[in-house]
Every structure is written in structure tokens, then in C-alpha cells.
Phi, psi and omega in degrees: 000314201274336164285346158303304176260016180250338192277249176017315194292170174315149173203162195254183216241127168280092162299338192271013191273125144306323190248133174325146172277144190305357177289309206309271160018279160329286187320300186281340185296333165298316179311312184262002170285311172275358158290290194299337144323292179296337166304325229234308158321298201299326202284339181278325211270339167343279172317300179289309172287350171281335170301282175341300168282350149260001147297129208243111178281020169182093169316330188263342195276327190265342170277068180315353197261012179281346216268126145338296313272144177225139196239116177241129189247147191292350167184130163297337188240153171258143182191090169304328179109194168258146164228179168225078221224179181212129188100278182162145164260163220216149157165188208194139181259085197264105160278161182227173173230101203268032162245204200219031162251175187263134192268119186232110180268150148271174160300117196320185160215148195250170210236335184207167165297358201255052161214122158251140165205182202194141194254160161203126007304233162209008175220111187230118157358149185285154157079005192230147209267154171213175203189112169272128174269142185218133164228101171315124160257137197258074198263346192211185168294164180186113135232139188169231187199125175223145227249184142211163179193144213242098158296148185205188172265011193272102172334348206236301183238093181297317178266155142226142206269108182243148174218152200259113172248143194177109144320051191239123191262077187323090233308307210232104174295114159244139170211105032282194185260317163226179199240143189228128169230155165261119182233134178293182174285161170087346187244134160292348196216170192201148157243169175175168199214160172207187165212147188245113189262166162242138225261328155251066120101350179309167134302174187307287169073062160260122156252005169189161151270156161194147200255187153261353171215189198274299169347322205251143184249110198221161172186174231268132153306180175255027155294309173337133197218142214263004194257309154003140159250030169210133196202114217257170208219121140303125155235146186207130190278136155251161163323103182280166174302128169066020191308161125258165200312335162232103161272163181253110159226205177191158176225125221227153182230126203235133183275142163355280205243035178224078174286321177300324178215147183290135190246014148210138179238160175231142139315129296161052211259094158273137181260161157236105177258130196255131163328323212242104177229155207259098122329098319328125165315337200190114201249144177250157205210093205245103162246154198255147189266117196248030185063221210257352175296145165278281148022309198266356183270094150050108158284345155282351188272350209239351205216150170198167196212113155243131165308095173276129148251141183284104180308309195243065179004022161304158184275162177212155175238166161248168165171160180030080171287157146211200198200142164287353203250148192288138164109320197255133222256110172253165179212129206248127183213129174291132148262330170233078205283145187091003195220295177250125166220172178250148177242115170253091176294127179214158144259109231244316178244137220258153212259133172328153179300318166230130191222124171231146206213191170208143171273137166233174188205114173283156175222156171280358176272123180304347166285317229225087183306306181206160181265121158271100205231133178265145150181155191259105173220135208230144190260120163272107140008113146237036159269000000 
């Protein structure tokens, strides 16, 4: 200790000495043993925050394609029960995406047509919410169920299934459900009737009819009575200019105080029968491919035949047939004249793989200007 504390104390300088005296000695070897420490500190800690900072502190946080999405929805299944309603219901399927990548939806696909529905956003963020919309139409009875799925990126559940249960009995009952009239050849007109119930017990509360097309005409018997919770609806279909052989209309029925949607429709089926009738009304028309030679084909495969006739044994003239579809050749053959003929169909050239077209016949009848026969015709594989 005490030599210790004798090395430290002050000391004077030997002028007559070549060499530092050894305290000096002492002095620089410390001055540059703590420079070089500290330098050797600095180099380490340098060194050590640069490491640090090239060291990737979370692979999924700097790898994004590590990050997941997952849809977890607060309930998949739904279940009104019975109800008794008119128009369409309405409701929403609310999700979350409780992973931890961005959640990405398509469109939904629905189990039937009377269902729409649609998601939103269609991208959703980790920890963040979505909401599928759905709207049922409530056109006929329905117990049962209908469904949706929602497709996504979510590895675990690509699809997911939500279902809709329901009971439903419609406020306003029709019977039959749709109406099929004829109007024979020679006649302008068809009648027919339905009825319409309100199904709890209410009054009717019908404030209009409206029909789809000009032709068709429907309104109240004059039995109907509007306080009643039943009422039968007259229609009577006319000749349209120019029919064809089956129309389609409707008739829709709107309450006092639902102005926005018709809250029933009835279907509408009509034959139109013509002085002039067409055997087949319509040809579906299948030749098997025997290849691109005409040649290698059948000559029955190549040839149809349709039957015209004067329905009310009126003379009739034909003239000038032709057809939209490429190849093909007609030929107009009296079978009875003036009453029965043939449309004789050939292929001259071979016909594209699917094909639709039309036959027409100018006629000399003022009901019936010209005749039309539609057709579909497809080359099958016989391999």
C-alpha cells in the first residue's frame, strides 16, 4: 500500500538522465492503454448496433406473405321461423377477419334465384369487420332453406356456407298458380279466371291490377266484393299481331298501401294456334360427326322435313321460303294442294357445331302473313 501510494505522488525531472524517469513511463503507457480501450469500446458497440439493425426483428412482421386471413362470421345460420309476409325479407350475415393477413371476397353464389346477396367491403383488413346482404323474394310458399357462399383467400375456409330457414306462407294465395289458355285457329280471343285469397283473414286491400303486355287484359269479377278476403280476377288473352306459337305474360297484383312492389304475380301461358300450323313448331335438329367430308354423311342425317296445314281447310298459297342458317337448302312440296305441304330441309353444305336459325313461309292468309318455324341445330360427336 504504502509503495503504491509513493508511485502517484509528484516528482521532479533528473536534467542530467538520458532516459524518462519511470513514473513518465508509467503515465504514457496509461494514456494509451485508455485510448485504446476506449476506441476498442466504441468499435465494439459500433459493431454491435449494426448487427442489431441487420437482424430482422419479426419474420412475419418484414415477410408479409407470412400474414394468414381468417373469416370467422358471428353465426352462419339464420332461422325466421313462420312468417306471413309479402314482397321479400330482408337480413345480414356480420364477419370479422380474425387473422392476420387482408381478407379478400368474391361474389357470393346464391342456391336459387329468388335470393340476392352481395358482401362489403370485398377486402377486409386484419381485426376488421364485414357484412353479407341478403334479400329473399317472397313469390310462392317456401319451407325449407336457402343458402349462400361466400368464397375467399382464407386458406381454412375457402368457401363459407350460410343458410337462411324459413317458413313461409304467403299473406296473398293464388289458384291455380299459373293460367294456360288457347285461343283456337280462326278465333281472336281466350278467357280464363283465378282467385285470389288473403291468407289471415284480413280484407283483400288489392288496389290494382296491371298486366305485361298490351294483348293481355285481367280485372275484378263483378262478384268480388272488396271488404271479402277473396276474389276471383278475369283474363282474357288476345291475338297478338304476329304471334308465335307459345306467349308468355303476367299479371301482377298491388296493395292499397305496398306502392313499391307488386305483391303477387300470376303466369300467363298462351298457345296461339294459326289457320296455318307447323309440324314441328320447332325443330331441334342433332347430326353425328362423321367429319369435315359431306360425303362420309348419311343422306338421312342431311334431310328434315316439316308439315304445313290450312287448320280451317282454307286454300292457302305459299311462297318465296328461305332460312337464316348458311348450307342450307329448302324445297316447298305441295302435298295436297292448296291445303297441305311439306318444307323439305337439306344440307348442302355442312353446318357450324351449334347452330340457330329460322325457316319463314310468306302465306296468302291475312291472319297469318308468314309462318315461322325457329331451329337449333348441333353436330354430336360419334366418337
Amino acid at each position: 500500500m504504502n509503495r503504491s501510494k509513493a508511485d502517484h505522488r509528484p516528482q521532479t525531472t533528473d536534467h542530467n538522465s538520458r532516459s524518462p524517469r519511470p513514473c513518465l513511463h508509467r503515465r504514457l503507457r496509461s494514456g494509451i492503454s485508455g485510448r485504446v480501450f476506449a476506441l476498442g469500446c466504441s468499435w465494439i458497440f459500433s459493431a454491435s448496433l449494426y448487427a442489431s439493425e441487420q437482424t430482422p426483428k419479426s419474420s412475419i412482421a418484414l415477410n408479409p406473405s407470412n400474414a394468414i386471413p381468417k373469416i370467422q362470421f358471428e353465426t352462419n345460420v339464420f332461422d325466421f321461423g313462420k312468417i306471413t309476409a309479402y314482397g321479400s325479407i330482408t337480413g345480414v350475415f356480420k364477419f370479422k377477419n380474425v387473422g392476420d393477413g387482408i381478407l379478400k371476397l368474391d361474389r357470393p353464389q346464391v342456391s336459387c334465384d329468388c335470393t340476392e346477396a352481395k358482401v362489403k367491403p370485398d377486402q377486409v383488413a386484419s381485426g376488421n369487420s364485414g357484412e353479407v346482404f341478403y334479400t329473399i323474394k317472397l313469390d310462392r310458399p317456401l319451407h325449407g332453406q336457402r343458402t349462400i357462399r361466400v368464397p375467399s383467400n382464407d386458406p381454412k375456409m375457402p368457401i363459407a356456407q350460410l343458410t337462411i330457414k324459413l317458413d313461409y306462407t304467403p299473406v296473398y294465395d293464388l289458384n291455380p298458380k299459373s293460367l294456360r289458355l288457347t285461343i283456337p285457329a280462326g278465333q281472336d280471343e281466350a278467357q280464363g279466371h283465378f282467385t285470389v285469397t288473403r291468407t289471415d283473414g284480413k280484407a283483400l286491400d288489392i288496389g290494382r291490377l296491371s298486366v305485361s303486355q298490351p294483348w293481355l287484359v285481367a280485372g275484378f269479377d263483378p262478384s268480388s266484393k272488396p271488404e271479402e278476403g277473396v276474389a276471383q280476377i278475369n283474363v282474357t288473352l288476345r291475338r297478338p299481331p304476329n304471334p308465335a306459337p307459345v306467349v308468355t305474360a303476367t299479371v301482377q297484383l298491388w296493395t292499397t298501401n305496398q306502392p313499391a312492389a307488386a305483391v303477387q304475380t300470376l303466369v300467363v301461358l298462351g298457345e296461339i294456334q294459326a289457320e296455318l300450323s307447323a309440324t314441328p313448331s320447332q325443330l331441334y335438329w342433332v347430326i353425328p360427326d362423321f367429319g369435315s367430308n359431306i360425303a362420309s354423311y348419311p343422306a338421312e342425317s342431311l334431310v328434315r322435313k316439316v308439315e304445313l296445314k290450312s287448320v280451317l281447310g282454307r286454300d292457302v298459297e305459299l311462297k318465296n321460303p328461305s332460312t337464316t342458317i348458311k348450307g342450307m337448302r329448302i324445297q316447298l312440296v305441295t302435298t295436297q294442294p292448296k291445303k297441305e305441304f311439306d318444307l323439305v330441309l337439306k344440307f348442302d353444305e355442312l353446318p357450324q357445331t351449334f347452330t340457330k336459325g329460322t325457316v319463314t313461309v310468306e302465306t296468302s292468309l291475312a291472319s297469318v302473313p308468314k309462318i315461322e318455324v325457329p331451329l337449333i341445330i348441333s353436330v354430336a360427336s360419334a366418337r
